[in-house]
Structure formats: structure tokens, C-alpha cells
N, C-alpha and C positions, 0 to 999 in steps of 0.2 A: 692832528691830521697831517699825514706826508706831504710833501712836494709829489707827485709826479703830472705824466705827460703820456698823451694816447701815441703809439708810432705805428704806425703802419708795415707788411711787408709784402712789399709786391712779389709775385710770381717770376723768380730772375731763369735767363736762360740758361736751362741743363747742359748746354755745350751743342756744338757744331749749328749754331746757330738757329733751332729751333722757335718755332714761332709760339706753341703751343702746348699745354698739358692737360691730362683729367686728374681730378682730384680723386684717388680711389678709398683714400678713408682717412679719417686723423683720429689721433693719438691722443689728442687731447682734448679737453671739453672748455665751453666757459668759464672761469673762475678758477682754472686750474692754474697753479705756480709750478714755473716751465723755467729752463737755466738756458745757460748759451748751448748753443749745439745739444740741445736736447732733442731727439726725433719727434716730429710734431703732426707729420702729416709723410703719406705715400701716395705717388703721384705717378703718372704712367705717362711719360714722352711718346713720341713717335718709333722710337728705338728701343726704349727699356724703362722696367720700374725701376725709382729712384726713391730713399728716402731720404724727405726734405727736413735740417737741422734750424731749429732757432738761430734767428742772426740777436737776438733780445734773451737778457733774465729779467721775467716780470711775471706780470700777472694774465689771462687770454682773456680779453673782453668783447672778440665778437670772429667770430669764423664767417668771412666775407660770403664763401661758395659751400656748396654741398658735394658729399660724395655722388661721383657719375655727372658732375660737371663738367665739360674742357674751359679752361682758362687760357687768355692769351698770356702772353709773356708782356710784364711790367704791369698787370691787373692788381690790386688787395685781392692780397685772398686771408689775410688774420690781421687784425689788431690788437698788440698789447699793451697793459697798462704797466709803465717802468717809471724807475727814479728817474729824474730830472736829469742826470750825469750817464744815465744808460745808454746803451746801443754802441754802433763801431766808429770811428772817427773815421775820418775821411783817410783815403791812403797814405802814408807820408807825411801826415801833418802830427802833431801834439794835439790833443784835446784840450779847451781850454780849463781849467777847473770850475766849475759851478755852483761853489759853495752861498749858501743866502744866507741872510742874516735875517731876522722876522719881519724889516721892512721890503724886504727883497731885494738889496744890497748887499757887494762882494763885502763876505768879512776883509777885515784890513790884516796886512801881513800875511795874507793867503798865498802861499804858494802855487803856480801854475803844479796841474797835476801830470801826473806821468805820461808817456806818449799812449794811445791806444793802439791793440793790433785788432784790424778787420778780423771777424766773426770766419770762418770756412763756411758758405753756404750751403757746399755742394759736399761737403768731406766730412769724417768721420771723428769728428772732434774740436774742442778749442784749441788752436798754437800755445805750446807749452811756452813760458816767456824764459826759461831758463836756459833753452834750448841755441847753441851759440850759430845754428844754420839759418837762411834765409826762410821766411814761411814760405808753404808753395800757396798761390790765389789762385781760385778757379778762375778761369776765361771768359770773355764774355757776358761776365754776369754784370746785369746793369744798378746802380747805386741804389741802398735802398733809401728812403723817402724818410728825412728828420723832419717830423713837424715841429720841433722846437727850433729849427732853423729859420722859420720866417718869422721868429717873434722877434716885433721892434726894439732897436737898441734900449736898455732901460729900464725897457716894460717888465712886471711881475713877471713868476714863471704861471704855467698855467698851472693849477687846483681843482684836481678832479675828487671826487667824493670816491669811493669805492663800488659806491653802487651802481655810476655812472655807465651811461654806456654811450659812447658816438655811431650812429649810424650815417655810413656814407651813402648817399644815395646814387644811382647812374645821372648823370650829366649829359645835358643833350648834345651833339653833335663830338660826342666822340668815338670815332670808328671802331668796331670791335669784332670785327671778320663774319666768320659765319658763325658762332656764337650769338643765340636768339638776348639781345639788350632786354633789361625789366631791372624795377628794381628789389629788393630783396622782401618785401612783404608780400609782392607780384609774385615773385618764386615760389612764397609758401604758400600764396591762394592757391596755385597751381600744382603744387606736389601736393596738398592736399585733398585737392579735388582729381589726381591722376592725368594730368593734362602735359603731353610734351608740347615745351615753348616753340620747337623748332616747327609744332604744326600752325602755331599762331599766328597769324599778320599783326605785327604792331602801327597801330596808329598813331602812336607819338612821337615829340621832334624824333627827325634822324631813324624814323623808323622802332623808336621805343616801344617795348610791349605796355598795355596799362592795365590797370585792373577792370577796367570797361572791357578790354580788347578779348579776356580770360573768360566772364564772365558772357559775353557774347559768344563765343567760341562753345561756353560748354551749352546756350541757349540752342544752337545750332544743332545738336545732337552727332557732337562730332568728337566727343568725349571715347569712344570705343578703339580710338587710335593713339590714345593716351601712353605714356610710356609706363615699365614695371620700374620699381624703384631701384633692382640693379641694372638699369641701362637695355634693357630688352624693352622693344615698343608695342611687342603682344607675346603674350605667355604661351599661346598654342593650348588653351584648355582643350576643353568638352566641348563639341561643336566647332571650334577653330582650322580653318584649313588650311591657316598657313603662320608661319612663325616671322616676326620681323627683328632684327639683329642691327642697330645703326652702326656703320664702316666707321670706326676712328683708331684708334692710337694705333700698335703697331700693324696690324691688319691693313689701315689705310694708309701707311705709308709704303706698304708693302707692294700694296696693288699699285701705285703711284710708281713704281720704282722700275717696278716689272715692266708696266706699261712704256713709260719712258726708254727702257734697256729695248724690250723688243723693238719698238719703232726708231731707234735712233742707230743703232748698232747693227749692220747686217751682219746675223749669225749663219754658220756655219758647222755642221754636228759632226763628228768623225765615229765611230767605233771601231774600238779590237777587244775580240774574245781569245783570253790566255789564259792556259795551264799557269795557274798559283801555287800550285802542291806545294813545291820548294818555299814559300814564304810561309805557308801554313805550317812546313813543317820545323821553319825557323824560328816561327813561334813559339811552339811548344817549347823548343830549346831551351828559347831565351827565358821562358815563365818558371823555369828550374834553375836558373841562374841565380845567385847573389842581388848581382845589380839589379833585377828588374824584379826580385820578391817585394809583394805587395802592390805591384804595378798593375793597372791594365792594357793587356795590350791587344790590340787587335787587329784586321785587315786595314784600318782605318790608318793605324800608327806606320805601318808601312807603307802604305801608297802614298801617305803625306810627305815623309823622306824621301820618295824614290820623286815623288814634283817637286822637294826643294832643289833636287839634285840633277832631274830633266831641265829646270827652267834654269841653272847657270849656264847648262849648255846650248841654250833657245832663251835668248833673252826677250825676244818680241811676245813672247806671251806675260811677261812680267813688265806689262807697259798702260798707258794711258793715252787715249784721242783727246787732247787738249784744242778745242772748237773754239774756244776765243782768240787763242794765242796763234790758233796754225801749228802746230807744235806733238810733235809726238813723243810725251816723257817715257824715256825707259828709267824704270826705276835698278836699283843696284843693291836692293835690301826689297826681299819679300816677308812681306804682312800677309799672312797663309790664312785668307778666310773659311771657318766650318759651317756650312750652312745646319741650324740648328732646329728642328720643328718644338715651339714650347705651348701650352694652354691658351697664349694671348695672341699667337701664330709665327711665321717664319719671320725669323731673324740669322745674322750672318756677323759674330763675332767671329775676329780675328786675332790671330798670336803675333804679335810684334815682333819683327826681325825674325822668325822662324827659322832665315837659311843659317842663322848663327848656334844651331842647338842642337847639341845629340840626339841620339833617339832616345836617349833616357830621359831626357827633359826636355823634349817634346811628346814623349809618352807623358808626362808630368801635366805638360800643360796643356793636352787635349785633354785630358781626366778635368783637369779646373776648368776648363771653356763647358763642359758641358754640364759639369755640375751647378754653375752659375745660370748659365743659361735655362734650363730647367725648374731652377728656384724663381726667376725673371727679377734677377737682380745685377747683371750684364751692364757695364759703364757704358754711358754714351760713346766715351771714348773708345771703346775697344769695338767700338760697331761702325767704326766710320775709319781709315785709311786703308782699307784692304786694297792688297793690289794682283791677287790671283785667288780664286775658292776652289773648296771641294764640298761637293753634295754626298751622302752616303746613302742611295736610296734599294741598298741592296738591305739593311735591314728590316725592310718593308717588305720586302719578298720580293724585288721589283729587278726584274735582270737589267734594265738600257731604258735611257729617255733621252730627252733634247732637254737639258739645263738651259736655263734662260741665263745671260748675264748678271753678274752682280754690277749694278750703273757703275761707270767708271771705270771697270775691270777689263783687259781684253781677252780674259778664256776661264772659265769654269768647267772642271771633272765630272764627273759621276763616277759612283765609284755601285756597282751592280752586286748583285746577292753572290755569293761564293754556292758553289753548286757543287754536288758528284754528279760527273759525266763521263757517258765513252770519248776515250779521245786519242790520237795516235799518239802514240808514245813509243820509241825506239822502233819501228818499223812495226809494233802491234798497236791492238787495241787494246786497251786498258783505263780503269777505272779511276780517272784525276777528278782533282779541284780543278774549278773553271770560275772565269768570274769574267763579265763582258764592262770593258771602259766606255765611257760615251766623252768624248772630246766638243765643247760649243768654240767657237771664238769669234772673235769681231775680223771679219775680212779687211776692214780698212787697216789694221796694225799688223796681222799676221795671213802671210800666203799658206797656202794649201802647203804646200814644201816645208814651211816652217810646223805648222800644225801637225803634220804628220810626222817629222821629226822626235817631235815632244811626245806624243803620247806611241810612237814606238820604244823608244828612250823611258818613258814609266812601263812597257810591257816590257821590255826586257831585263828591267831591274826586278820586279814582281816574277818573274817566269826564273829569275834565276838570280838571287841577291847576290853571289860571287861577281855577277857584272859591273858592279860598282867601282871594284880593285880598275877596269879600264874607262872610266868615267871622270872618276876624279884623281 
């Protein structure tokens, strides 16, 4: 019989501080043997799907939550069964060696063992140790939990059988958000009998749900409000007249954000309607060129250039109302966010330093932002520093709207449907492209003067890409 030891891995934060995930499905089962950084579970933030790697090689002996749960951050959500010498050392330290001897004493003449490197929690594999560069560690991510740490000096290691299982049960009095508390047999009374926790009141400490509290509830005949086991709270059959859908991950950060932006930022909408013809027909140009075979490029890739190239010359639209400091940052590098619509809903990655890249590689990188984005595998990181967007709601059919703020941003585009329209043209009428801009911005960072600046400055680049040669 081996040595090992149960270890826990709490739910660490995905980045920019997040409080919260849902578990959308694992990878893995019970009794499955799983290595370091092996994908074990996928998990949906507030911002993006993530999949989450083993920080353990061992054995899974108990999957704490179910898929369509949200978990908070620093929760169990898996337990493995590893060697006694498993898991990551702390940062910067040497591990100590662990070797026993069958009384459960160091052999003698044991050499301390080699330094360990932390697991990547959040990344795409183990740290090569050959590798002569520094690891990169994700952020934020909080320690995960060695329960061979609090065994007293001395003491045996602990001897689990294989069969074994630890079940942890919820603890009274510890806070755990909106997230309905129970413990895990409570859960299965209750996905069994179709019953969402979130409708139950708990009666136990701190608000705990109990198996009295589930089985009352379904006495109640209140069972019809039960939730469907992919997270839908009524299927909408035969007979149903209405469908219920519970607000969480990015949807509900969404609406959160929106909300916040509209009431905190007084916007301001601008529109200009401009002959494109010319960029339309610099397009085609370009799609017969070398450089740009196998590209896509489209009205998108140009309007994006023509605001990297408006906001050097209006920097107040490439800024931030900083409310705590008093402080209004202009930023000196723009992070060009695309607003993206995907299955899980609106999100707004952005391309890092944009204003540093051609248009062939930011043809490049609008192609990758939207391919990612549409898969809904978008890094937290690349969803959070934006400091100016653009919306593309013209390939909806949609001419002009009032873009809301992206929080923290002081102006968001629209970029409207390319149309054929009469239009004047050299003293006649004539058959052009037309496509109408919708300018938002926060009036507290940019005057009307400025605003109209900018987005005459992207129609004149659009209406006639040669304008650029007096720009830059």
C-alpha cells in the first residue's frame, strides 16, 4: 500500500480579479489518473471560457461541484489522491524531500530534493525546467491548500486506501455570496428531484440549505420552478408561457457594466454619413496583392486604422475618468477594443497596442480576435484594458445606433452597414457606397469640438484613404 495524501484545489482567480466561475463541464471522472497541467474541467468567468489545468499528478477522488454550478473563488471544487511528495512547493522555496522509511522516518543520508516549480494554473502546460528563461505565473491566483502542511512535526504521513474517499462537507458560518450553501448529498437530493437551490430558503447555521429545507420545499408543491439540468429554470414545453433563463456569467457581467457605463458617464452620440466607395475600392486592390493573399479584409480592417490614426491626433478620446484619484489618464498606447456578439453574449476583446501595427497585422489580428472570440475561448486578459472600441453593427443590416460605453473607455464607434445609395458626387447624382458612423463619448473627457474632430478625421480617411499622406 503507497503512501499518499487527499489535496484539495480550490477555484483560483482567472485574472482581473474575479470573484466568481460556473463550472460548465469536466474532463474528468472519479478514479481517473490525471497529470500536471492536464485539462480537467471548463469553466465560464465573467468574461470568458477558460480551461482549467491540474495543479496535481494523481489520482480524482471526488469532483466537489457539478456542471451549471457558479463557484466562488478559493471554493474546492476537485480533490486528488497524490504521492505524499506531490503538488507545487511554495514559490521560491525548495521542497523539502519526503522520503519514509516504513516506520515513517526520514531515511538517513537522504538528500534534500530538488527545488519545485509552481504548476501554471491558468496556462497551457507544465514549465519546461530546461528552459534557461524565468516561468511566467499567473496573477492573482490564490495558494492552493496542502493538507499535508498541517501535519504535526513527526507524525506519520497520512495512509489512505484507494478506495477511500474524503468528503468535505459546507461549514457553518462561512460566507459564500449568492451561491445557495448545502452540502453535497443536499445537492444531489435536489438535482434529483429537479429542484433549483437558489428557490430554497435554508434553515441552517448561516443560512445552510438542509435536506429537511429540499424536502419541504418539494412538499410545498413548488417543485414546477425547478431548474433544467443545463441551467435553464423552465424548458418552455407544451403548455408553458414563458421560458426562464438565470442572468450569470458573461451576460451578467454584461448587463452590470452596461448599466454602470450608462449611468455613470454622460454620453454623447455624434453621426456622419460618408461616401466609402474609395475604401471599398481599396479593398479589392489590396485582396489581389501579395501581401494581403489569404487575408481577410474588410470595412472593419479599415475603419479600425483610420481610429488608430484619428485618435493620435484627438488624444482625449484615447483616455480615462479616474474618480478616485481626480485624475484624468490619457493614455499614449491604444488597446483597440472589437465589440464581439458570441453564443454566451456580448463581449469586447481588445488588441494590444494596436496603434503600433500595420494594416496587415492588424488585418491579422482582427481575423484572431474574432475567431477566438466566437469559439468563447477569449483570455481574461485580453478583455480587460481597453482603452477605446468599435462596434460593427452594420453587418446586422443596422445603418446608426447610440453605442453605449465600454466602462472605463471615453468613446465607442459604430461602424453602420455599407449601402448603395444616390449620392452627390462631382456636381451629379450618382450611385456610391455609403456607410453612416455613430460617434458615443463621455462628455466629462471630451468636448463636442474634440468629438467632432475625431470622427470627421475617421470620415475623411474612409471617404478618401490618400488623406492619410496629410495626417501622419
Amino acid at each position: 500500500m503507497s503512501v499518499t495524501m487527499i489535496k484539495e484545489f480550490r477555484l483560483p482567480d482567472l485574472g482581473e480579479g474575479l470573484t466568481e466561475s460556473e463550472i460548465l463541464s469536466w474532463k474528468v471522472a472519479v478514479g481517473d489518473t490525471v497529470s500536471l497541467n492536464q485539462v480537467i474541467a471548463e469553466v465560464e468567468t465573467a468574461k470568458a471560457v477558460v480551461e482549467l489545468p491540474s495543479p496535481f499528478a494523481g489520482v480524482i477522488r471526488e469532483l466537489h461541484e457539478q456542471p451549471g454550478t457558479v463557484v466562488e473563488v478559493g471554493k474546492p471544487i476537485v480533490s486528488f489522491e497524490v504521492a505524499d511528495d506531490a503538488g507545487p512547493a511554495p514559490a521560491g522555496h525548495a521542497a523539502p524531500s519526503r522520503g519514509v522509511t516504513p516506520a515513517g522516518q526520514r531515511a538517513s543520508g537522504e538528500e534534500p530534493a530538488a527545488p519545485k516549480r509552481e504548476p501554471n494554473l491558468v496556462g497551457y502546460g507544465a514549465v519546461v525546467e530546461s528552459s534557461g528563461r524565468p516561468a511566467r505565473r499567473p496573477r492573482n491566483l490564490p495558494p492552493v491548500e496542502r493538507s499535508g502542511d498541517t501535519t504535526p512535526a513527526g507524525a506519520a504521513p497520512v495512509r489512505i486506501e484507494p478506495a477511500e474517499t474524503i468528503v468535505i462537507e459546507a461549514r457553518a458560518g462561512v460566507p459564500s455570496g449568492d451561491r445557495p450553501r448545502s452540502t453535497p448529498p443536499v445537492r444531489k437530493l435536489a438535482r434529483d428531484h429537479g429542484v433549483d437551490l437558489a428557490l430554497v430558503t435554508g434553515t441552517g447555521p448561516a443560512g445552510l440549505i438542509t435536506r429537511e429545507d429540499v424536502q419541504e420545499f418539494l412538499r410545498q408543491g413548488s417543485a414546477g420552478q425547478a431548474a433544467a439540468p443545463a441551467g435553464q429554470k423552465r424548458a418552455g414545453g407544451q403548455g408553458e408561457r414563458e421560458t426562464r433563463t438565470p442572468i450569470k456569467g458573461v451576460r451578467k457581467h454584461t448587463a452590470a457594466a452596461m448599466v454602470s457605463s450608462a449611468f455613470t458617464a454622460p454620453h454623447v452620440t455624434e453621426f456622419l454619413t460618408v461616401d466609402v466607395t474609395p475604401s471599398m475600392e481599396l479593398l479589392a486592390k489590396l485582396r489581389g496583392t501579395r501581401t494581403f493573399a489569404g487575408l481577410k479584409l474588410t470595412p472593419l480592417t479599415l475603419a479600425a486604422k483610420a481610429v488608430l490614426i484619428a485618435l493620435s491626433r484627438n488624444p482625449s478620446l484615447n483616455s480615462r475618468w479616474d474618480e478616485a484619484n481626480q485624475e484624468i489618464v490619457t493614455f499614449n498606447y491604444v488597446n483597440l477594443g472589437i465589440a464581439a456578439a458570441t453564443p454566451r453574449g456580448l463581449t469586447v476583446p481588445n488588441i494590444k497596442d494596436a496603434h503600433a501595427l500595420t494594416l496587415e497585422q492588424l488585418a491579422e489580428a482582427l481575423a484572431l480576435l474574432a475567431d477566438t472570440a466566437r469559439s468563447g475561448k477569449t483570455a481574461p486578459a485580453d478583455l480587460s484594458g481597453g482603452t477605446m472600441s468599435i462596434t460593427n453593427i452594420g453587418v446586422f443590416g443596422i445603418d446608426a445606433g447610440t453605442p453605449i460605453l465600454n466602462p472605463g473607455e471615453a468613446a465607442i464607434l459604430a461602424l453602420g452597414a455599407v449601402r448603395s445609395m444616390p449620392w452627390e458626387y462631382r456636381g451629379e447624382v450618382a450611385l456610391r457606397q455609403v456607410m453612416t458612423l455613430s460617434l458615443s463619448f463621455d462628455h466629462r473627457l471630451v468636448d463636442g469640438e474634440q468629438g467632432s474632430r475625431f470622427l470627421a478625421d475617421v470620415g475623411a480617411i474612409l471617404a478618401e484613404p490618400g488623406m492619410v499622406l496629410t495626417m501622419v
